[in-house]
C-alpha positions in Angstrom: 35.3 -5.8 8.7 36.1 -5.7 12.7 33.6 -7.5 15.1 32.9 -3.9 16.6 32.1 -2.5 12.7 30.2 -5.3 12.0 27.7 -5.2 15.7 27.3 -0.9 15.2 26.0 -1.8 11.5 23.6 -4.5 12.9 22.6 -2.6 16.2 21.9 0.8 13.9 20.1 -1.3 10.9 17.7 -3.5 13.4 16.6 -0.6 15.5 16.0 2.3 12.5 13.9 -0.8 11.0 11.9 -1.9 14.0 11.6 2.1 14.6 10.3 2.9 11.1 8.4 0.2 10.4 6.6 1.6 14.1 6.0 4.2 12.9 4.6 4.0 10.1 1.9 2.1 12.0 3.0 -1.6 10.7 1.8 -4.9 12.9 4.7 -6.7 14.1 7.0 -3.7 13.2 9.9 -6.4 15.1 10.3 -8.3 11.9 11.6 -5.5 10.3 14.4 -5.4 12.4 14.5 -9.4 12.0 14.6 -9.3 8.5 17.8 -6.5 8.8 19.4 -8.5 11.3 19.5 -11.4 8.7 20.3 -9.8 5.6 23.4 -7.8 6.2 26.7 -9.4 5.2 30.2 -9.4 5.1 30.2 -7.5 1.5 27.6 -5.1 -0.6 27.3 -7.3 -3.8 26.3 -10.4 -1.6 24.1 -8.0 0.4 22.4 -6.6 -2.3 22.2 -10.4 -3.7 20.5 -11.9 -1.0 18.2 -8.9 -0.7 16.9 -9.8 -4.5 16.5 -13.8 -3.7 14.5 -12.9 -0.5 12.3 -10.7 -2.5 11.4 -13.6 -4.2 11.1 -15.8 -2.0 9.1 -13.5 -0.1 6.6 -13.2 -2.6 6.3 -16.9 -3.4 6.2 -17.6 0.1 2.9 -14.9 0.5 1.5 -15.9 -2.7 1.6 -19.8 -1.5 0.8 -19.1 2.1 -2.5 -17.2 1.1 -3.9 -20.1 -1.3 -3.2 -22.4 1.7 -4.8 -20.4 4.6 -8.1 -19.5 2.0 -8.8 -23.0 1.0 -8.0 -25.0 3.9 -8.2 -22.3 6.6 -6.3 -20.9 9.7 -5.0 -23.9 11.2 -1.5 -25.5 11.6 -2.1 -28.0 8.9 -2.7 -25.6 6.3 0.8 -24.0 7.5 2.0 -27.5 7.0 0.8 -27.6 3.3 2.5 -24.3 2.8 5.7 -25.5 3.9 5.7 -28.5 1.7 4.8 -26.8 -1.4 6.9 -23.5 -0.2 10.6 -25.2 0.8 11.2 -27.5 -2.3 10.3 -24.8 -4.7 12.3 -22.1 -2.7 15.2 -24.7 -3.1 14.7 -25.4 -6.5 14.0 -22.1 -7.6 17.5 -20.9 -5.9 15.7 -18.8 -3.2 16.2 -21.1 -0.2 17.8 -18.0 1.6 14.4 -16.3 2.3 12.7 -19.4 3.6 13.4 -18.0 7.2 12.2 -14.5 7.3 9.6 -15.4 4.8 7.7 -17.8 7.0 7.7 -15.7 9.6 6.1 -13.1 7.7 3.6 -15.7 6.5 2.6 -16.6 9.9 1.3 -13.5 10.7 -1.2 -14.5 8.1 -2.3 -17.0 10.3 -2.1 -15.2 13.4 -4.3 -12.8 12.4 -6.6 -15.5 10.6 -6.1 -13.1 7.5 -4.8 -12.5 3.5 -6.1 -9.0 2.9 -4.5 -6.8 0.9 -3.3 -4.5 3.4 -2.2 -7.3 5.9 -0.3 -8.8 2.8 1.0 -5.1 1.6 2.1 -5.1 5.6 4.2 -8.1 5.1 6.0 -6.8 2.2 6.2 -3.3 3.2 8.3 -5.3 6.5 10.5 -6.9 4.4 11.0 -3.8 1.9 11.9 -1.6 5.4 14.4 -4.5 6.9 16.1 -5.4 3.9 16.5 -1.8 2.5 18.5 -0.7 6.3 20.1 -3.5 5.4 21.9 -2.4 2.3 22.0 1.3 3.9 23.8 -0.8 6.9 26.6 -2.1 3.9 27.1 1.4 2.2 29.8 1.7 4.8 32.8 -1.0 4.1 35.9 -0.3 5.3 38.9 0.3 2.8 41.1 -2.8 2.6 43.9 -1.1 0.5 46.4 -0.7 3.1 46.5 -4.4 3.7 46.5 -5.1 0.0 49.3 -2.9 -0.2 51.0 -4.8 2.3 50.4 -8.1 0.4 51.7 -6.5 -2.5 55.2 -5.9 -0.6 55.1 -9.1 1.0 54.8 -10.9 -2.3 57.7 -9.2 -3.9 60.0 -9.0 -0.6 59.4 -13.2 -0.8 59.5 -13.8 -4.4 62.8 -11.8 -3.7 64.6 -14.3 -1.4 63.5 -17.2 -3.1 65.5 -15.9 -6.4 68.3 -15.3 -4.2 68.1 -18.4 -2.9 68.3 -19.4 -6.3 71.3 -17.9 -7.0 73.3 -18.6 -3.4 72.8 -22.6 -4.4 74.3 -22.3 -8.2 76.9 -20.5 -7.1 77.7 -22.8 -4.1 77.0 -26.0 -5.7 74.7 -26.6 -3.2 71.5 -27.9 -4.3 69.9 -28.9 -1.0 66.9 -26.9 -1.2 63.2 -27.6 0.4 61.4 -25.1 -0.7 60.3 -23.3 2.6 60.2 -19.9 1.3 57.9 -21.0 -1.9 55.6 -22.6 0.5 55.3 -19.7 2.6 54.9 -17.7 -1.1 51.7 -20.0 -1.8 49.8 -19.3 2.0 51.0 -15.1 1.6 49.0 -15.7 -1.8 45.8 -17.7 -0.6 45.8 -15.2 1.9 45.8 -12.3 -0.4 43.4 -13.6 -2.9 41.1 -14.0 0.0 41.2 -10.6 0.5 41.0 -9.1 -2.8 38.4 -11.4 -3.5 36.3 -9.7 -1.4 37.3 -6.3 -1.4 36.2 -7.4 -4.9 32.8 -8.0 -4.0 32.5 -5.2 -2.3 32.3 -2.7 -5.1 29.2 -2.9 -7.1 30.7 -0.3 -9.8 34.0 1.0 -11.4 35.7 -2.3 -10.4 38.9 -3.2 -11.7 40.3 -6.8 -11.8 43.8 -5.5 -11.1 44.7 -6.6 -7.4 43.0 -9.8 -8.3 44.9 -10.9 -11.6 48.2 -9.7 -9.8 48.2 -12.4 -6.9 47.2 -15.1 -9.7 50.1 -14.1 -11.8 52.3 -14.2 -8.7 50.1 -17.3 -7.8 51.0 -18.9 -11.5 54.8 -17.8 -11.2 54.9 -19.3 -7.6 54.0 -22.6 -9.6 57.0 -22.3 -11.6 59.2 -21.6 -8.9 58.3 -24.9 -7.2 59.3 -27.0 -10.6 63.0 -24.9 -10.7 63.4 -25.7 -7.5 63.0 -29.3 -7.8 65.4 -29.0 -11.1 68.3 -26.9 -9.3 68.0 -29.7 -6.5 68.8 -32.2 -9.3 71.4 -29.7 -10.7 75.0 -31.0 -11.9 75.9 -27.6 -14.5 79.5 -26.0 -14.9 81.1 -23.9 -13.2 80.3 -21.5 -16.0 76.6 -22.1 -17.0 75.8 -22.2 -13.0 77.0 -18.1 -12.2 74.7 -17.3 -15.9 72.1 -18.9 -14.5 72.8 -17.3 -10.9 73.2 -13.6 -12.6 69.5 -13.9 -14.2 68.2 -14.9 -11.1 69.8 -12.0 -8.9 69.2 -9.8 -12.2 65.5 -10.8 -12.4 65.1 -10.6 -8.1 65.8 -6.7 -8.7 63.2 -6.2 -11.1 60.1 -7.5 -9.3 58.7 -4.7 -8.2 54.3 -4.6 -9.7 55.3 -1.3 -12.1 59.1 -3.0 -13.6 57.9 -4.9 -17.3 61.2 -6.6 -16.8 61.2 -6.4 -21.2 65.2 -6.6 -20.8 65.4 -9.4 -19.2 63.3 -11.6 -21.8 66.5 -10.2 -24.3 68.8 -11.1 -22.0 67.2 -14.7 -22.3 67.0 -15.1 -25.5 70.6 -14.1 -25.7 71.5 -16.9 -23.5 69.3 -19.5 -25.4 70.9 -18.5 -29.1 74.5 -18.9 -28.0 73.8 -22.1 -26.4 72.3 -23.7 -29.5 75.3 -22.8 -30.8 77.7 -24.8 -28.9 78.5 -28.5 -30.0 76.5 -31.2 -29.2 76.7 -33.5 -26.2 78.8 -36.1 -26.5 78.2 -38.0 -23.1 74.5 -38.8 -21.4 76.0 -36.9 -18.7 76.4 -33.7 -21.3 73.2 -34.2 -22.6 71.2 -34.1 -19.4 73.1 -31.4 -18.4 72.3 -29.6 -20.9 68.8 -30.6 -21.2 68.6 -29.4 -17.5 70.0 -25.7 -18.2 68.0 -25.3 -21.1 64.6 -26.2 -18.9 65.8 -23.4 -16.4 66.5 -21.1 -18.6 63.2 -21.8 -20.2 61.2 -21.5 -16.8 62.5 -18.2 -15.8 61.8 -17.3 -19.2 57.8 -18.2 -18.6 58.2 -16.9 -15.2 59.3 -13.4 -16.7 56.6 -13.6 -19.6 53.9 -13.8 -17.8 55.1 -10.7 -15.8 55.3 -8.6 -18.9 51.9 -9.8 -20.3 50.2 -8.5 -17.3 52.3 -5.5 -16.8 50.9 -4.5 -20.7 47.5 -5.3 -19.9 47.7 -3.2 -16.5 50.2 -0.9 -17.0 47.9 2.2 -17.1 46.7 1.1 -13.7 
C-alpha cells in the first residue's frame, strides 16, 4: 500500500468516526477517531485481529477501571491501581495492543467522576464506532498481482541463467564460479515471499497457498543450486560426461516456466543414472571421485526437478 493510499484511508476512517460518533450524541466523540487512527493496518487479517484483542482488552480495561474508581474513588491513585492490575494481565492475557486506546477510554471514567451504565455503554459504543471504520478503512487493499507476476518472471528469467551458467562452465572446463546469480536468486525470493506473504494476509477468504509454496519451492531449489555450484567448482569429469551433464542443464533451463511438470526430464535422468551403473568400476581414486562427483550432480538436478513436479501435481489445476 502507497503512503498516499495508506493517509486517504486514515484521513476518511478518523473523520467518519469522530463525525458519527458526534452524532450520535457520544461524549468525547474524538476517541472514536483515535481508536480508528490506531487500528488500521497494513493488511485486513491483522486488522480484523487487532480489532478482536482490543475488544478485549477494552472490556477488561472497563471492567477493572470501574472496581477501582468505585472502591477507592476518583483520584489518580485509584487510576494507578488500575494500571497495575490492568497492564500485566493485558500482557499476559495477549491483549497488550489495547492498553493505549483502552486507558484512554477509561479515563473518561474519571473525568467525569462516573461508571454508569450509559457512560460505560459510551465507552464501548466509541470503540465499537473507531474500530469498525477501521476495518471499513481496510476493505480497500490494493491488488499485488502484477508485482507477483513480475516475481514470477524474475525467478524463472534467473533460475535460467544460472543453469546456463551451469552448462557454459562444463563445457569450457571452467569451473570458476562464485555464485553471484544464486545470490541474487535468494534476495529476488526473500523479496517475493515478503510480498506474498502479505498479499496472503490480506484475504480473509477463498485463499490459496499457491504464490506462497511456489517461491518456497524456488526458495528450496535455490538451496540446491548453491551445493551444485560448489561441486561443478570442484569438477574434474570427461570430456564426455561434462556435455551430458551440460545438455540436462540447458534441457532443464528451457523447461522452467510455473505451468512445464518437466515429467521428461526425470526419464531423461534416470536414463543417465542406469547406464552409468553400468559402466566398470573405478579403478583409480581419481576415477572414483570422479565418478562419485557426477553421480551427486546428476542426483541434485534430479531433486531439483522433483520437487518441481511434486508441486506442479499439487497445483496444477491452479
Amino acid at each position: 500500500m502507497s503512503l498516499l493510499q495508506r493517509t486517504i484511508k486514515l484521513v476518511l476512517a478518523t473523520c467518519l468516526a469522530a463525525w458519527l460518533a458526534d452524532f450520535l450524541g457520544l461524549t468525547y466523540s474524538t476517541s472514536a477517531g483515535i481508536i480508528a487512527i490506531l487500528s488500521v493496518t497494513d493488511t485486513r487479517r491483522s486488522t480484523a485481529k487487532l480489532a478482536g484483542n482490543r475488544f478485549l482488552s477494552t472490556l477488561l480495561a472497563l471492567a477493572i477501571g470501574s472496581l477501582a474508581f468505585h472502591f477507592l474513588g476518583f483520584h489518580l491513585g485509584a487510576l494507578a491501581i488500575y494500571i497495575a492490575i490492568y497492564v500485566p494481565l493485558a500482557f499476559r492475557l495477549g491483549w497488550e495492543i489495547g492498553i493505549t486506546p483502552s486507558t484512554v477510554l477509561v479515563t473518561h471514567l474519571l473525568l467525569e467522576k462516573s461508571t454508569s451504565s450509559s457512560l460505560l455503554g459510551n465507552e464501548l459504543a466509541l470503540f465499537l464506532i473507531g474500530t469498525g471504520f477501521a476495518l471499513l478503512a481496510n476493505l480497500y487493499m490494493p491488488s499485488r498481482q502484477q508485482e507477483i507476476d513480475s516475481y514470477h518472471e524474475q525467478v524463472e528469467e534467473q533460475l535460467k541463467k544460472i543453469l546456463l551458467r551451469f552448462e557454459y562452465f562444463l563445457k569450457s572446463g571452467d569451473g570458476r564460479n562464485d555464485a553471484a546469480l544464486i545470490k541474487e536468486l535468494d534476495k529476488i525470493l526473500q523479496q517475493a515471499l515478503q510480498l506474498v506473504y502479505m498479499d496472503h494476509s490480506n484475504h480473509l477468504f477463498h485463499q490459496t497457498n499457491y504464490h506462497i509454496h511456489y517461491f518456497e519451492m524456488r526458495q528450496a531449489q535455490n538451496r540446491i543450486l548453491q551445493d551444485m555450484a560448489s561441486n561443478i567448482n570442484n569438477c574434474h569429469l570427461a570430456a564426455s560426461e561434462s556435455l551430458i551433464l551440460a545438455r540436462l542443464f540447458s534441457q532443464t533451463a528451457k523447461q522452467l516456466s510455473q505451468k512445464n511438470p518437466a515429467l521428461d526430464l526425470l526419464d531423461e535422468i534416470d536414463n543417465y543414472l542406469t547406464v552409468f551403473r553400468e559402466r566398470p568400476l573405478p579403478k583409480t581414486r581419481q576415477e572414483f571421485e570422479t565418478r562419485a562427483m557426477l553421480l551427486q550432480l546428476l542426483r541434485d538436478l534430479e531433486n531439483f526437478i522433483k520437487m518441481k513436479v511434486e508441486f506442479y501435481e499439487n497445483y496444477k489445476e491452479d
